[in-house]
Legacy VTK file of the C-alpha trace (Angstrom):
# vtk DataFile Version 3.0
C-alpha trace
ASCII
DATASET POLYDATA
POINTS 653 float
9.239 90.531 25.395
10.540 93.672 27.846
9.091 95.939 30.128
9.105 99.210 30.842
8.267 99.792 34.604
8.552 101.970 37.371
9.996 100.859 40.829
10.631 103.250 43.939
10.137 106.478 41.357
12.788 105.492 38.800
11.920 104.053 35.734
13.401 100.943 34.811
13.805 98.350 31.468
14.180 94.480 31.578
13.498 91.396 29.940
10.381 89.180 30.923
11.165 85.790 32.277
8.019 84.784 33.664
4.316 86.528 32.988
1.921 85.618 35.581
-1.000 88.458 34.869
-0.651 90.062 38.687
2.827 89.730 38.418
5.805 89.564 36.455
9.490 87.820 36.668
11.745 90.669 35.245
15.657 90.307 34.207
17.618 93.467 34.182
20.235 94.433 32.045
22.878 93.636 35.120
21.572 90.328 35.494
19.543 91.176 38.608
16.115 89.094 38.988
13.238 91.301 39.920
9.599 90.477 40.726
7.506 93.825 39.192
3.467 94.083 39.865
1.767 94.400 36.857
0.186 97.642 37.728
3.800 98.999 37.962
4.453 98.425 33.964
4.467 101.604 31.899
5.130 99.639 28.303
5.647 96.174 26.807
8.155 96.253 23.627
10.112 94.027 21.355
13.201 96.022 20.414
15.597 97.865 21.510
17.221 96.030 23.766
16.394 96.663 27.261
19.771 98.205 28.374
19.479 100.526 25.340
15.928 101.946 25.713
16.549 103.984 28.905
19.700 105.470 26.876
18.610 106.181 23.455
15.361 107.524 25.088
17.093 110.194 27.761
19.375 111.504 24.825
15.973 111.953 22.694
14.214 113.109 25.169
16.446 116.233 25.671
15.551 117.510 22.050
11.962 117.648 23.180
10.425 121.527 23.806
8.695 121.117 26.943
6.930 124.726 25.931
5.309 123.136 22.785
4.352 119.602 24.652
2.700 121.595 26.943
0.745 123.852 24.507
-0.561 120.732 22.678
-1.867 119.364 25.080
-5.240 119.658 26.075
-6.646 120.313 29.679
-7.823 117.254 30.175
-5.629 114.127 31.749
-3.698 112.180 29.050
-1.658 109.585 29.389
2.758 109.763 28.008
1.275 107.363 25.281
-1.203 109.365 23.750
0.395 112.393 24.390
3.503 110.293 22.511
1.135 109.447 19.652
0.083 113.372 18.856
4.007 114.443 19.186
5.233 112.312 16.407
1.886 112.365 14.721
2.402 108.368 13.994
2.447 105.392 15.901
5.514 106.167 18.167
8.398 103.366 18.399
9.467 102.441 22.172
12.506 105.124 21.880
9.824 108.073 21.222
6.930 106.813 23.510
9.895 106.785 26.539
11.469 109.701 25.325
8.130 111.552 25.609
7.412 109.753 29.398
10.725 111.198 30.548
10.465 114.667 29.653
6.971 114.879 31.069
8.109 113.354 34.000
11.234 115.876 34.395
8.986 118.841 33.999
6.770 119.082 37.109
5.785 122.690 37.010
4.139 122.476 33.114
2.615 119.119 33.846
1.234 117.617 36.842
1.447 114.008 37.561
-2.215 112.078 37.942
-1.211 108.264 38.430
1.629 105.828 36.640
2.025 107.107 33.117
-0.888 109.898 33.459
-0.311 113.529 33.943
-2.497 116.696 33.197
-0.646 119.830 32.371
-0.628 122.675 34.884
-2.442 125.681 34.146
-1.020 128.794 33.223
-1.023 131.023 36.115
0.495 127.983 38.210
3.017 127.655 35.496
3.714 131.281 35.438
4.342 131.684 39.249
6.506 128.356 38.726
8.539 129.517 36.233
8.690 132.818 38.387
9.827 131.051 41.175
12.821 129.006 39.005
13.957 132.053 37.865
14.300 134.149 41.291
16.423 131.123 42.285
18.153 131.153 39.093
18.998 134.873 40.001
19.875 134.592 43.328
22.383 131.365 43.115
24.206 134.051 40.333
23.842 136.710 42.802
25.174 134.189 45.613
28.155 132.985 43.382
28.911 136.754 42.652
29.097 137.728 46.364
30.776 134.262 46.925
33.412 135.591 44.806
33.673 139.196 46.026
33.982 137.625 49.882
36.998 135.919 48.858
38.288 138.757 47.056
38.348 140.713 50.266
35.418 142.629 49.272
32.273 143.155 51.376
29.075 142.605 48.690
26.331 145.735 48.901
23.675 143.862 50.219
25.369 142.838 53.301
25.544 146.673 54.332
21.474 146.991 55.674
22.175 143.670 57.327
25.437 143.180 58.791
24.131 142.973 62.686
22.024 139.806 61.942
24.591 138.462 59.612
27.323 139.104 62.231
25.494 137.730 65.263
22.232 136.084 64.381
22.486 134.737 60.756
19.177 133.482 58.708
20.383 130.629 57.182
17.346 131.455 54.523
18.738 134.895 53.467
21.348 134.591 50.335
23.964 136.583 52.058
24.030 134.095 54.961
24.517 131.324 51.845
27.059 133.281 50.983
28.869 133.941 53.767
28.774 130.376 54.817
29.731 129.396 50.993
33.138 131.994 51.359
33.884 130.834 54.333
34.156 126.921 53.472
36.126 128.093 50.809
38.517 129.703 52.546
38.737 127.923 55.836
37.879 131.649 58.038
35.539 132.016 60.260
31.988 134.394 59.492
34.102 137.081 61.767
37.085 136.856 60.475
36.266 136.669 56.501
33.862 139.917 57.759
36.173 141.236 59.183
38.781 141.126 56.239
36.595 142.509 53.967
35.955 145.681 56.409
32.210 145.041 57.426
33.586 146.728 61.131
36.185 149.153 61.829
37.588 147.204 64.709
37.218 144.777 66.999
36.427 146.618 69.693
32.827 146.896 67.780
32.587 143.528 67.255
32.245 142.721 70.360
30.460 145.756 71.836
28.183 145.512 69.241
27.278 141.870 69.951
26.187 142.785 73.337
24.036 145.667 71.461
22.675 143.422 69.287
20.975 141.633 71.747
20.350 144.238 74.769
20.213 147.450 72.675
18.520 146.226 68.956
17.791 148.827 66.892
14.034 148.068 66.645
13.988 149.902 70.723
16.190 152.769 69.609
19.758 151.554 70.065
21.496 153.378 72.999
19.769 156.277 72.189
16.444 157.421 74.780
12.888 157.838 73.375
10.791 160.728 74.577
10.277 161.323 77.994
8.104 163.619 79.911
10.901 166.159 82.247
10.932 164.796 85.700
9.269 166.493 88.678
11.528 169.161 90.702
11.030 167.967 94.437
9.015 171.296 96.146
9.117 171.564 99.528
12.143 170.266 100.493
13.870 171.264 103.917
17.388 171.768 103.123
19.909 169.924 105.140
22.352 171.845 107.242
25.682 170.120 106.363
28.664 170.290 104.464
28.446 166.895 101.891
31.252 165.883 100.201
31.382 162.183 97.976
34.000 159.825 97.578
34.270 158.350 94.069
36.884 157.311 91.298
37.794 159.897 88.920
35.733 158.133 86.288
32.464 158.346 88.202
29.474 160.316 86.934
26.669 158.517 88.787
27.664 160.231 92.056
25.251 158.307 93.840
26.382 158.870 97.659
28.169 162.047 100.163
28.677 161.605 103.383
28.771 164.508 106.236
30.064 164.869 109.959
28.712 167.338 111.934
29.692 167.797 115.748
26.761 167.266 118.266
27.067 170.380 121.033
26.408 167.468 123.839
29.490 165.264 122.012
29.893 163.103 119.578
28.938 163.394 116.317
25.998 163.340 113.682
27.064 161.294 110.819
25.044 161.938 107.522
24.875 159.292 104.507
23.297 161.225 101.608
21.657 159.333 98.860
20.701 160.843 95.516
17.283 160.962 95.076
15.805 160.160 91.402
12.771 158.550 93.162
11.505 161.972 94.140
11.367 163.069 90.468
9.318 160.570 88.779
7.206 157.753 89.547
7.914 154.231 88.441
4.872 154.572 85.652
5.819 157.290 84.524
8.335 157.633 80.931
12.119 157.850 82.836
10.058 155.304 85.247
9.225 152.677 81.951
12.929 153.587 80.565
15.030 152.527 83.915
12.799 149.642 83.895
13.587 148.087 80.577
17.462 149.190 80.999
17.517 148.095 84.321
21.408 149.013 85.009
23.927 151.035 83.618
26.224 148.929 81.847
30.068 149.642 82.578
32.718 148.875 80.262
36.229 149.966 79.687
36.420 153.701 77.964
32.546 153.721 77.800
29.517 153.471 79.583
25.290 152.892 78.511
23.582 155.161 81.367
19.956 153.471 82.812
19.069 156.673 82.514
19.534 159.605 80.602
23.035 162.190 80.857
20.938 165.182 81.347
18.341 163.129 84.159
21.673 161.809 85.705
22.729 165.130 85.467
20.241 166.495 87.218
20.398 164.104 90.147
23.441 163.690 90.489
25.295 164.978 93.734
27.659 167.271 92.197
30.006 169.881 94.072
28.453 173.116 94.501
24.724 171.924 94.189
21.794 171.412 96.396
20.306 168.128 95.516
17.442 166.317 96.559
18.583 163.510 98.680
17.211 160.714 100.954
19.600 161.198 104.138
20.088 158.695 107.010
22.023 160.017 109.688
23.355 158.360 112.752
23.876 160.080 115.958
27.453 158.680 117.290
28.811 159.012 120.745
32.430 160.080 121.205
33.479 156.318 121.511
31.540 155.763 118.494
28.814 153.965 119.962
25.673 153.999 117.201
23.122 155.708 119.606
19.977 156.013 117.429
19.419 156.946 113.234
16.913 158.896 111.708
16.330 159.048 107.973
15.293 162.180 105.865
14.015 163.757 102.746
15.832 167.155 102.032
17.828 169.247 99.924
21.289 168.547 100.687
24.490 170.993 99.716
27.461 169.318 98.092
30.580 171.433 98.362
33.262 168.570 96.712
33.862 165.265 94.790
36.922 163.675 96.166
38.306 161.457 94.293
40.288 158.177 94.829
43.239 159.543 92.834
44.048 162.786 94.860
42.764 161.081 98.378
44.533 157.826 98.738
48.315 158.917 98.477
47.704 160.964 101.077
45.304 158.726 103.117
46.164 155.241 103.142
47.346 152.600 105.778
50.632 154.117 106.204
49.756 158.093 106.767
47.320 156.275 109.116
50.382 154.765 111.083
52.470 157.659 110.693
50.429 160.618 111.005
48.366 162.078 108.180
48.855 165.313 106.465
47.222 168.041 105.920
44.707 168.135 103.177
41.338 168.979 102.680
38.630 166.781 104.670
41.260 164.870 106.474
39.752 164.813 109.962
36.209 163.962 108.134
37.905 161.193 106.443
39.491 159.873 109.630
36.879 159.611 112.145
34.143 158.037 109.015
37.472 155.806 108.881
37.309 154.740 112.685
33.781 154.646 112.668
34.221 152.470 109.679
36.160 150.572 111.757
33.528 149.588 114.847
31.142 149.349 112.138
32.982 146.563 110.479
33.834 144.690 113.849
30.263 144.806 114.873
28.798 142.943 112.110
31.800 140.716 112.817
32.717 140.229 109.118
35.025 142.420 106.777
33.596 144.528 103.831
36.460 143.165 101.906
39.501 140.465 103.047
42.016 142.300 100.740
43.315 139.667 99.200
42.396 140.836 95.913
43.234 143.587 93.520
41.013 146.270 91.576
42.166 147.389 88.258
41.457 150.684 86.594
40.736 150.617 83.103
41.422 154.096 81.143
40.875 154.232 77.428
42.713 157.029 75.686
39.830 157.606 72.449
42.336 160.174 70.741
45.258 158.437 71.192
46.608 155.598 69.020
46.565 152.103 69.569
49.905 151.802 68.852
48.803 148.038 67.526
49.577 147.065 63.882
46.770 144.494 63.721
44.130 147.036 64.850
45.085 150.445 63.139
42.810 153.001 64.903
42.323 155.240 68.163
41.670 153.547 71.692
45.366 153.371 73.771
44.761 151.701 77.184
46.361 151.911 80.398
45.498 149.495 83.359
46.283 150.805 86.643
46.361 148.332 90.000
45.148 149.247 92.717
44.409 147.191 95.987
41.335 146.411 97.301
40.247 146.848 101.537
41.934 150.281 101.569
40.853 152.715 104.142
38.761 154.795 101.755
37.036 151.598 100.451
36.806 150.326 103.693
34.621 153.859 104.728
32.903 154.087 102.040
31.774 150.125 102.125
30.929 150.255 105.700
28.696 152.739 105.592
27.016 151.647 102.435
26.229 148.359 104.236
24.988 150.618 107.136
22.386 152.478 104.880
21.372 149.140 102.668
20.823 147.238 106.132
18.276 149.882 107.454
16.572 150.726 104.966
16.025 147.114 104.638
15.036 146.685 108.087
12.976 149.779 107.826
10.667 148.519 105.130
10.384 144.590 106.398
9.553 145.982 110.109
6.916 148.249 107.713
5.570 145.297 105.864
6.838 146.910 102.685
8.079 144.486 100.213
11.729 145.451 98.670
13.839 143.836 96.681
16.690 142.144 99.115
20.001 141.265 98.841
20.131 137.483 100.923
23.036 135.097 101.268
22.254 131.686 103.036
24.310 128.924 102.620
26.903 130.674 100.623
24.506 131.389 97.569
23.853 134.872 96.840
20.637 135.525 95.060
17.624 138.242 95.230
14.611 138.129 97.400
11.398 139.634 98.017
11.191 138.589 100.995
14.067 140.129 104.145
16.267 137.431 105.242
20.066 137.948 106.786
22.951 137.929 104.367
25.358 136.025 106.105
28.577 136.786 104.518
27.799 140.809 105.690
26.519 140.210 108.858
23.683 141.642 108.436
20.019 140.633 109.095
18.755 141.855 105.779
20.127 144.016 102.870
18.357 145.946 100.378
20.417 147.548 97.890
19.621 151.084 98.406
22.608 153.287 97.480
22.804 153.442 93.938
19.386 154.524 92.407
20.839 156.397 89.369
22.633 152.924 88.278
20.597 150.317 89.189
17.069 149.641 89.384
16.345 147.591 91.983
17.769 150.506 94.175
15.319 152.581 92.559
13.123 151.004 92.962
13.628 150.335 96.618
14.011 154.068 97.017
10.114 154.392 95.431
9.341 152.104 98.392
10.996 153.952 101.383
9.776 157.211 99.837
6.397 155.837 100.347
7.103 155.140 104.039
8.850 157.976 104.572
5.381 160.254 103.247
2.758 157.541 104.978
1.328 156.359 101.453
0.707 153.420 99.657
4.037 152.013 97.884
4.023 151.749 94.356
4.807 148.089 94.917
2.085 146.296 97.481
2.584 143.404 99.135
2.443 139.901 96.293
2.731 142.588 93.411
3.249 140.637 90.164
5.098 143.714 88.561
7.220 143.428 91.776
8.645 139.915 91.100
8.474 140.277 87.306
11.037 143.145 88.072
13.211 140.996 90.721
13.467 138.315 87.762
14.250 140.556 84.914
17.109 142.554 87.159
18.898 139.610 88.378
19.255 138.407 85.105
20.088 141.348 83.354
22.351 142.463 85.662
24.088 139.360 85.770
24.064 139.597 81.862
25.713 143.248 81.971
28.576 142.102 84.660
29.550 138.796 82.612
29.803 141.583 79.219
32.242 143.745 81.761
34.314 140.907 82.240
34.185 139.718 78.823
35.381 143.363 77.681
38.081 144.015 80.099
39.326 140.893 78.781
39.365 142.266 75.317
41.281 145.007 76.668
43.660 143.043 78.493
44.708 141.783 75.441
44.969 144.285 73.738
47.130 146.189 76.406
49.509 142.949 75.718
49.996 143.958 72.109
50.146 147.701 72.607
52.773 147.021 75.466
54.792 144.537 72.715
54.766 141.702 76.246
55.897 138.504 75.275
56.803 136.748 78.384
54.058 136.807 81.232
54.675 136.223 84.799
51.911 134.824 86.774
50.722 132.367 89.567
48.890 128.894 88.927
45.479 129.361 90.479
44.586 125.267 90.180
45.560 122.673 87.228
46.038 124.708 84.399
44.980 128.013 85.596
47.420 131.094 86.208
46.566 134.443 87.255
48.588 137.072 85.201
50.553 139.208 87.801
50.396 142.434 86.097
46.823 142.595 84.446
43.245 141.002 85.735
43.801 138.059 83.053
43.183 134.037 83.795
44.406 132.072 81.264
44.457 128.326 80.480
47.338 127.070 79.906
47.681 123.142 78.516
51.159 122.748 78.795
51.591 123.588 82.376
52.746 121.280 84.426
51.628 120.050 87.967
52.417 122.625 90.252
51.243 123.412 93.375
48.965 125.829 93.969
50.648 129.740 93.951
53.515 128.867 92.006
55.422 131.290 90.669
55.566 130.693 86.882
56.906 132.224 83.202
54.117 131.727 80.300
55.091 132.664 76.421
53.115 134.189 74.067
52.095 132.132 71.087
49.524 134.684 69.170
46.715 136.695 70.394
43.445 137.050 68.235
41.245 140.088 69.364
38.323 139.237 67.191
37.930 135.759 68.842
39.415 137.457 72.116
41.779 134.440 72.476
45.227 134.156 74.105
47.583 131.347 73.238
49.740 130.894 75.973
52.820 128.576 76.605
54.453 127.515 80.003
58.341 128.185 79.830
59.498 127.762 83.400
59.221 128.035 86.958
60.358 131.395 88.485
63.916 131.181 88.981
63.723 132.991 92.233
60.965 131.266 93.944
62.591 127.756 92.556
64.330 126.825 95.424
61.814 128.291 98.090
58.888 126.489 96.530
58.822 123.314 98.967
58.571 125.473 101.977
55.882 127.767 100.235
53.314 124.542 99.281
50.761 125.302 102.059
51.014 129.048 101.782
48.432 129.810 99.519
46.252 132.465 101.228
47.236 134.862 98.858
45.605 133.335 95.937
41.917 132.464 97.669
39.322 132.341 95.204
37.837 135.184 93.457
33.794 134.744 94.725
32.633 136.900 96.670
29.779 139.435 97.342
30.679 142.905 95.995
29.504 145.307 99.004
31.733 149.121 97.982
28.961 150.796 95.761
LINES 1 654
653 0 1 2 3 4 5 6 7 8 9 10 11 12 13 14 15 16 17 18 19 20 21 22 23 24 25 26 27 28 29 30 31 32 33 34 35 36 37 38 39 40 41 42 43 44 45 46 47 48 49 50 51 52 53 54 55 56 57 58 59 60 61 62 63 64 65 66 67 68 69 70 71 72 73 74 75 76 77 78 79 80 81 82 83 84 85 86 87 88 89 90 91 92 93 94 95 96 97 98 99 100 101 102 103 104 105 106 107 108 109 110 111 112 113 114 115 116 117 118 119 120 121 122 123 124 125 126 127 128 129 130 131 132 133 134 135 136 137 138 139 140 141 142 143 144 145 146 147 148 149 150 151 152 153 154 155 156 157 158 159 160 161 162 163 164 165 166 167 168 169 170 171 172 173 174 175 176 177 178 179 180 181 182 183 184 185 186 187 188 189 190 191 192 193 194 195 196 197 198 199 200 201 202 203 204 205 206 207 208 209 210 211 212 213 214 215 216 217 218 219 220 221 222 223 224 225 226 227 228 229 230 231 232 233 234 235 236 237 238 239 240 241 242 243 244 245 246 247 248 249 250 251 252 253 254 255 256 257 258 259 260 261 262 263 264 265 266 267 268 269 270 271 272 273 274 275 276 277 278 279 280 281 282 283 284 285 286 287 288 289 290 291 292 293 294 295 296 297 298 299 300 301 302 303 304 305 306 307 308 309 310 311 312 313 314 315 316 317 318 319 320 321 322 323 324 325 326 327 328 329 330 331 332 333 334 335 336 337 338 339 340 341 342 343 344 345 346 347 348 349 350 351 352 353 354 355 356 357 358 359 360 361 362 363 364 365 366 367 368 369 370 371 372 373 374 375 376 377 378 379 380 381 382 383 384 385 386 387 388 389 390 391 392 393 394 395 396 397 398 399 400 401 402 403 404 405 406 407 408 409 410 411 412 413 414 415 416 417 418 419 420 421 422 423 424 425 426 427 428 429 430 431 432 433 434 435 436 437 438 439 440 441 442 443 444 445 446 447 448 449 450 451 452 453 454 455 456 457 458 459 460 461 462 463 464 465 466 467 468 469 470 471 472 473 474 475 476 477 478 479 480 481 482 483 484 485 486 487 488 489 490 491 492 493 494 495 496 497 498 499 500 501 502 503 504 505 506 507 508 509 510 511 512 513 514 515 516 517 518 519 520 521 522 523 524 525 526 527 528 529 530 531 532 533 534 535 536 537 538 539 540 541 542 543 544 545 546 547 548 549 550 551 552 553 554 555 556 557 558 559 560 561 562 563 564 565 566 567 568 569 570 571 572 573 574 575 576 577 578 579 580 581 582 583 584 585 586 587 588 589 590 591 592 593 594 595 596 597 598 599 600 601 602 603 604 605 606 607 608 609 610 611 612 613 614 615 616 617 618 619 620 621 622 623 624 625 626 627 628 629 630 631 632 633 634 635 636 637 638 639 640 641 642 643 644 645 646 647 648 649 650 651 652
């Protein structure tokens, strides 16, 4: 006698050795020795063989129309037998009664199973969606080997067009085109950029990358980079109007003109030094629309050849302290003896004239360390310049700490939009230039000192008020934000509230809301323990973090891709620590494997092995130590001031 049974949901023939009612001693065709419950046996037959049942019965069992078994049947439960018995209209052999069991058993969607053997078919609007259901997947693994195909073909399918930014950055593994994509990519061997790249989903690389950091700061779903409505700020009434002459002091990329500075002479002696900061604050309140919008941007994020305002052009526009307006301004000015002794300060809302924008370009050749030494010449605001320069200078010794200990470089990033790349691998407009220029100059020096001079009382104005602020505090070495006014010890300073640059950032803004408050005797928008206070502490630190690490990330990018457009292949540099060196011409790190121990400052030749802009990846190779610092390098080992490290607190607004 053999058996028919079913054992961990496959069915299974075999002869019987050994029937003990409960249980059975089965033989397999392979020679195996089973022990099968009773309950588990589907059907007991003579012939065929048991090695030739499962066989003869699977090969049957495909000529069987599932459609017609399942309109014959009844609604009721049956059991494969019976079910076997009406097919064939006779009494079924083994072959047919299995053939019958397996092809109810492949078809779950027409018939449902009730128990070993039993089943009851499923009823038509179940079956429908079913069959619905196979067919949409039917549909979309064709659609999926089509786009499969078309990816590899260098082709970019139409339905990844409405969602390239999720595919790009933040794929749904449930959505066919991510199937796809992954599918293509295996295939091959590229990367989801790369292969999307190829087949043209973005024009460049330039917007892959910016438009990862859109994806996730700027999503389309709040409006992109674009501004929703907002009401038209309030023009300050009532305004005295300042009697000075303001000029600013910015690079020739700056906008945001957030600060101007005056001197006036004092008829007793000395001088009345003005620091004039634009004043946004005075045109709308923080719950107010441009209020809600600089909240949620928090920043404006700065990139090479572009820049996402916190607030809108036409606001910044408005507030901005431009040459040959009168703009609203909080002013603090110091009264200065002749020996520049800081005899008292006194801090002001008024209307303040701006007769000129210097800028770093035209100013520094003319006033820098050596026309200091030798004698400066003559050019507009020179003496201005000079004594905010010396006053600069007591400023800086009195807080016994430097605004900046010059051993490190700023770089200038210009992007040329209507020029070529001059880059085969990125066809296109966008030609860079990267110009060096050295930090702890005299004009940084001025304009730094005096920043610190306005973010320290302020600070101090608003903590000896009992008005919370949002504080800049360094204890420890750690920089981090603070409701709460506490020194910042690598200023010198007993608190710091950044203060200066309310049309950029909003914690400055926000400050400004608070001393503008003070300044009228009212209630600040922000009380003492305010939740929306700390909630907006959080959010900036975070975000602004978030924007500085995308700067970096960016003028990276364009590092790179000043290295293709300038055809450099050899790289000079000095090793920072183990594998670290610091290119000499550009702001580029790089990690380079094959260096060798060196010590720390060595001069030293890298190759070029291949550059990838989409990944934003440099391969570089060590090829020798500079000939000409060779011989001197054992009597240079413990100079190394030069290459201190790069942390630091930025204080030149």
């Amino acid at each position: 006698m053999n058996v028919l049974f079913e054992e961990d949901g496959a069915f299974r023939a075999g002869t019987v050795l050994a029937d003990n009612v409960a249980s059975l001693q089965i033989e397999l065709a392979s020679g195996k020795r089973s022990k099968v419950k009773a309950a588990n046996v589907l059907l007991r037959f003579a012939a065929p063989a048991p090695g030739e049942l499962l066989e003869r019965a699977e090969a049957e069992a495909e000529g069987i129309d599932v459609d017609f078994l399942w309109e014959v049947c009844g609604g009721e439960e049956f059991g494969f037998e019976q079910l076997a018995a009406e097919y064939h209209g006779a009494k079924p052999d083994s072959v047919q009664t299995t053939a019958v069991l397996l092809r109810l058993h492949s078809a779950p969607m027409y018939f449902h199973r009730k128990g070993r053997g039993r089943f009851r078919k499923a009823p038509p609007e179940i079956l429908q969606a079913a069959l619905a259901g196979l067919e949409k997947k039917r549909l979309q693994a064709a659609a999926i080997e089509r786009m499969v195909e078309e990816l590899k073909n260098g082709q970019l399918p139409v339905e990844f067009t409405p969602v390239l930014p999720q595919l790009i950055y933040k794929p749904d593994r449930n959505r066919s085109e991510t199937k796809a994509l992954e599918a293509a990519c295996g295939e091959t061997g590229k990367s989801a950029p790369r292969l999307l790249f190829d087949c043209g989903a973005m024009p460049s690389t330039h917007d892959y990358h910016l438009g990862r950091f859109l994806f996730e700061f700027f999503p389309d779903s709040k409006g992109g980079t674009g501004f929703p409505y907002f009401a038209a700020p309030r023009e300050p009434i009532d305004l005295p109007l300042a009697a000075v002459a303001a000029f600013s002091v910015d690079d020739a990329q700056t906008t945001e003109i957030d600060d101007a500075f005056s001197v006036t002479p004092n008829p007793e002696g000395g001088w009345r030094i003005g620091i004039h900061i634009a004043a946004p604050g005075l045109g709308f309140a923080p719950d107010s629309d441009l209020g809600r919008i600089a909240r949620e941007r928090l920043s404006t994020v700065y990139m090479p050849g572009r820049k996402i305002t916190m607030l809108p052009e036409d606001i910044v526009e408005y507030f901005t302290l431009a040459a040959g307006r009168t703009v609203a301004a909080i002013s603090l000015y110091l009264d200065v003896a002749a020996d520049y002794r800081l005899l008292g300060h006194e801090t002001r809302m008024e209307s303040v004239p701006i007769v000129a924008n210097l800028r770093h370009h035209d100013i520094e050749p003319v006033f820098n360390e050596t026309t200091l030494a030798e004698g400066l010449p003559d050019f507009p605001y020179r003496d201005e310049l000079k004594l905010l320069w010396e006053f600069a200078q007591v400023l800086e010794a009195g807080r016994g700490k430097p605004s900046d200990n010059g051993t490190r470089k700023d770089y200038n990033f210009m992007v040329d939009w209507d020029a070529d790349s001059g880059i085969a691998a990125e066809p296109g407009k966008g030609f860079v230039s990267i110009d060096e220029r050295a930090r702890g100059s005299p004009l940084d020096t001025l304009v730094a000192e005096l920043m610190i001079m306005a973010n320290a009382t302020w600070g101090a104005m608003l903590r000896d008020a009992g008005i919370p602020a949002l504080y800049r505090v360094q204890t420890a070495g750690k920089v981090r934000m603070s409701t709460v006014a506490a020194p910042h010890e690598g200023l010198g300073v007993e608190c710091y509230a950044w203060s200066s640059s309310p049309l950029r950032r909003y914690c400055d803004l926000l400050n400004q809301w608070q001393l503008i408050a003070l300044l009228q005797n009212e209630a600040p928008p922000f009380p003492p323990k305010s939740a929306d206070l700390l909630a907006a502490m959080r959010d900036f630190e975070l975000t602004y973090a978030a924007y500085a690490e995308f700067q970096r990330g960016m003028e990276r990018y364009w590092c790179l891709r000043w290295l293709l457009q300038e055809g450099t292949h050899a790289l000079p540099g000095h090793v920072l620590r183990e594998s670290l060196v610091r290119v000499e011409a550009i702001p580029l790190v790089l990690r380079v494997p094959s260096l060798p121990e060196l010590p720390r400052g060595a001069r030293v030749q890298l190759s070029i092995d291949g550059i990838d802009l989409l990944e934003a990846e440099l391969r570089p190779r060590y090829l020798e130590l500079a000939p000409e610092l060779a011989s001197e390098l054992a009597s240079n080992q413990g100079s190394d001031a030069a290459f201190a490290g790069d942390e630091g607190e930025e204080v030149a607004e």
